[in-house]
N, C-alpha and C positions, 0 to 999 in steps of 0.2 A: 501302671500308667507311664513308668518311664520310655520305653520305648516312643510312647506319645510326644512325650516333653521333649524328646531327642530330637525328633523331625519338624522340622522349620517348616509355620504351616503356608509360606511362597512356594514350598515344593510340592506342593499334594494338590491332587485333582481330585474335588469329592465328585461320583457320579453315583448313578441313577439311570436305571431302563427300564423302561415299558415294554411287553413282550403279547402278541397275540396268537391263537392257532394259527397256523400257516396258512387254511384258507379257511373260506368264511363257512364250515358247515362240516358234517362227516360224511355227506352224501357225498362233497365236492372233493374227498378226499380217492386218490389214485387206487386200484386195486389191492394192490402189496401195501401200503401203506394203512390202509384199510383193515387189513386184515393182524398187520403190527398192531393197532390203534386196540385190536379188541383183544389181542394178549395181555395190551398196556391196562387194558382194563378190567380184567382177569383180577391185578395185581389191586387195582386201587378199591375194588370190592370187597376185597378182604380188607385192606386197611378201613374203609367202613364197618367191620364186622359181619361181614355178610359173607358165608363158609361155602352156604348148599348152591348145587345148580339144578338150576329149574328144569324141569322135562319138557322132551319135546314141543308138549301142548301146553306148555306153562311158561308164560316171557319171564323175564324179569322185573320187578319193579322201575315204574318210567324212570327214577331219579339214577335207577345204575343202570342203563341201557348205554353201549360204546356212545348211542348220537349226544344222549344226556352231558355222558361225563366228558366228550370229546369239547364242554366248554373250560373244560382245566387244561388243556392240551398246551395253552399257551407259555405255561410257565415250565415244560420238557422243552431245552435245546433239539430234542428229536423232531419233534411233533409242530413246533412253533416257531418264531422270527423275532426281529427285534424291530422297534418302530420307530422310538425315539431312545436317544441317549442325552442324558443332560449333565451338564458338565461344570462345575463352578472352582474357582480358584481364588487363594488371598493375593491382594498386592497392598502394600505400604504406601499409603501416600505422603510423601514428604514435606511436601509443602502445608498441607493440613495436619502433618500428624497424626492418620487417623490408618485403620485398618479398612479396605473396600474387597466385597466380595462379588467378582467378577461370574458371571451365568451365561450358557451358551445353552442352545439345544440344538442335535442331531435331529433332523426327524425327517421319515421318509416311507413314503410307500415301497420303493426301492432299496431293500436289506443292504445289497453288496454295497448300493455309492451310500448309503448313511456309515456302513460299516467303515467302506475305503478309507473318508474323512477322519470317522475318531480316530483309526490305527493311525493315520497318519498325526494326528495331533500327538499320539501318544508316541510314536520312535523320533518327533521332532523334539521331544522332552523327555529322555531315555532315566535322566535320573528322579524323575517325577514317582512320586508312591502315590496308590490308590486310598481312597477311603469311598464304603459306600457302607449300609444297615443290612447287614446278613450278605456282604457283597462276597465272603469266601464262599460260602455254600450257594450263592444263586448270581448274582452278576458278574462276578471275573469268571468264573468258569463257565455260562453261557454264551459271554461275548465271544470265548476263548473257541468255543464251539462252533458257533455259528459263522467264526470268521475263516474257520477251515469250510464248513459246508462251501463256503462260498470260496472256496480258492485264493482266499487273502491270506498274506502270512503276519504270522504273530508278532505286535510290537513287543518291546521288553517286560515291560510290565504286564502282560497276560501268558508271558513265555512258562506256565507252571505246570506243566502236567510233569506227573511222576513226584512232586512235592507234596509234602503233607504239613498240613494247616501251620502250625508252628514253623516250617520254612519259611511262610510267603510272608512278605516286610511289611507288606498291604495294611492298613487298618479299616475294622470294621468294628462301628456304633455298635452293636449288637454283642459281639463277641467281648468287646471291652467289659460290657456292664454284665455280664455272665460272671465274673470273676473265678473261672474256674468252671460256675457249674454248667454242665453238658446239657442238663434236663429242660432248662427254661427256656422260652421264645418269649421275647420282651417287643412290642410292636413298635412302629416308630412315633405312631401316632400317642402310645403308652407314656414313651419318653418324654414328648414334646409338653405333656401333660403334668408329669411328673416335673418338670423344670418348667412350668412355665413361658413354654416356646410355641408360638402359634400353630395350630395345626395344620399341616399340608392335607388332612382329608375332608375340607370343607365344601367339596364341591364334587367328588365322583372320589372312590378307591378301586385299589387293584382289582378288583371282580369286577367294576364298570368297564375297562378299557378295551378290554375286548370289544362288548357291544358298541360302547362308542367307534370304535373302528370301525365294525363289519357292518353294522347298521345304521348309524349316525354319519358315517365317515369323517368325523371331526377329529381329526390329525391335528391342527392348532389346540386344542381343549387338551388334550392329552401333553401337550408338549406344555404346557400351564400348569400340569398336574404335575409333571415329572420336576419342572423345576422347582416347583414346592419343597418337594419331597431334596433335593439336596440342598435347598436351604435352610431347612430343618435339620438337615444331618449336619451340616456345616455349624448349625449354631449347637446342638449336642456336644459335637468332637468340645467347640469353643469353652462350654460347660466343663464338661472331663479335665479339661484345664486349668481350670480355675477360671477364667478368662471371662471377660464380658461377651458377651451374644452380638452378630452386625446386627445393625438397625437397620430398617428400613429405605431408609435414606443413603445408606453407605453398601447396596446392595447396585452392582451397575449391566444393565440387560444388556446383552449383545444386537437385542430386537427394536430394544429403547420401549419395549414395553414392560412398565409391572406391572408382578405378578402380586393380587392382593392377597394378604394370610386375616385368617380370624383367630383369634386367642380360642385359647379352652378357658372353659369358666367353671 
């Protein structure tokens, strides 16, 4: 955890993104696309155990059909987009003396101008380090992704490709508490639990957002959830620290709305 203790946490940006299929269905997917979609799924059939291919006259089971599995499509940079980003920061208050954890959300039907914005928040604070839960393996290098699809160039902080995990400065919740080991996935909901930290999945998790998008279209309820989720992570790193957790009260919305958390019990 020194590396942790090194970095002064006014410099770190904890984030968080919410990611859905690219369009709302597999029928509504393009031809070529379509047809990527059901090699992608080739792959993820076997990762369920499932070896043989069916004959002609023999479909597959509804649950591994491309349309089926085309609702995990969200979480491939290929196949998917990003909806909201949410973003929280420390700052010192001096005159209270107290620690306040600042919360912003991205969110947008429109990828590139949600995208445009964070990059730019992020090359206007070039010496800013990330912190997100499993953010090496699915949120730096998605953002990193999708902000080429979209022809935006990369702020400093997601400038990693050709690095390998122990290069990047980043921290991530997840990989801290691995201490070494490869094999584990520790959840954040797990953690929050495990410390004591109210949980961010009190109202919808990652397998809802999708549908809340495509079908609900509630874009605010998601951007609710995602700031959860880095104030959870935020209060974790604080944990890892030794350090007390913010409170509620010392948590300040960019929206001026909060966001309510329930304890685990």
């Amino acid at each position: 955890m020194q590396h942790l203790h090194r970095t002064p946490l006014d410099q770190l940006f904890v984030i968080d993104i919410e990611t859905v299929p690219c369009v709302d269905c597999h029928d509504s997917l393009d031809e070529m696309l379509r047809q990527l979609w059901e090699h992608k799924s080739e792959s993820l059939r076997r990762q369920q155990g499932y070896t043989g291919r069916p004959q002609a006259a023999e479909p597959f089971p509804e649950h591994l059909t491309a349309a089926s599995l085309f609702e995990q499509a969200g979480i491939y940079a290929e196949f998917g987009k990003v909806v909201c980003v949410s973003v929280g920061y420390f700052v010192f208050d001096k005159e209270e003396e107290i620690v306040r954890f600042r919360v912003k959300s991205y969110a947008d039907h429109d990828e590139k101008h949600l995208l445009r914005d964070f990059a730019g928040l992020l090359a206007n604070k070039p010496k800013f380090l990330l912190c997100a839960h499993n953010g090496k393996e699915f949120d730096f290098p998605y953002l990193g992704r999708r902000l080429l699809v979209n022809g935006l160039p990369l702020p400093p902080q997601l400038d990693m490709a050709g690095k390998k995990p122990w290069e990047i400065p980043h921290h991530d919740t997840m990989e801290l508490w691995k201490f070494g080991d490869r094999k584990s996935y520790t959840s954040l909901n797990l953690l929050a639990a495990l410390f004591g930290i109210p949980t961010p999945k009190d109202d919808i998790t990652g397998a809802d957002v999708a549908r809340v998008y495509w079908e609900e279209n509630d874009l605010p309820r998601i951007a609710h959830y995602c700031q959860k989720d880095i104030i959870t992570t935020a209060r974790i790193l604080q944990k890892f620290r030794g350090e007390e957790p913010v409170r509620d009260e010392h948590i300040v919305y960019a929206d001026a709305t909060p966001v309510p958390m329930r304890r685990v019990v």
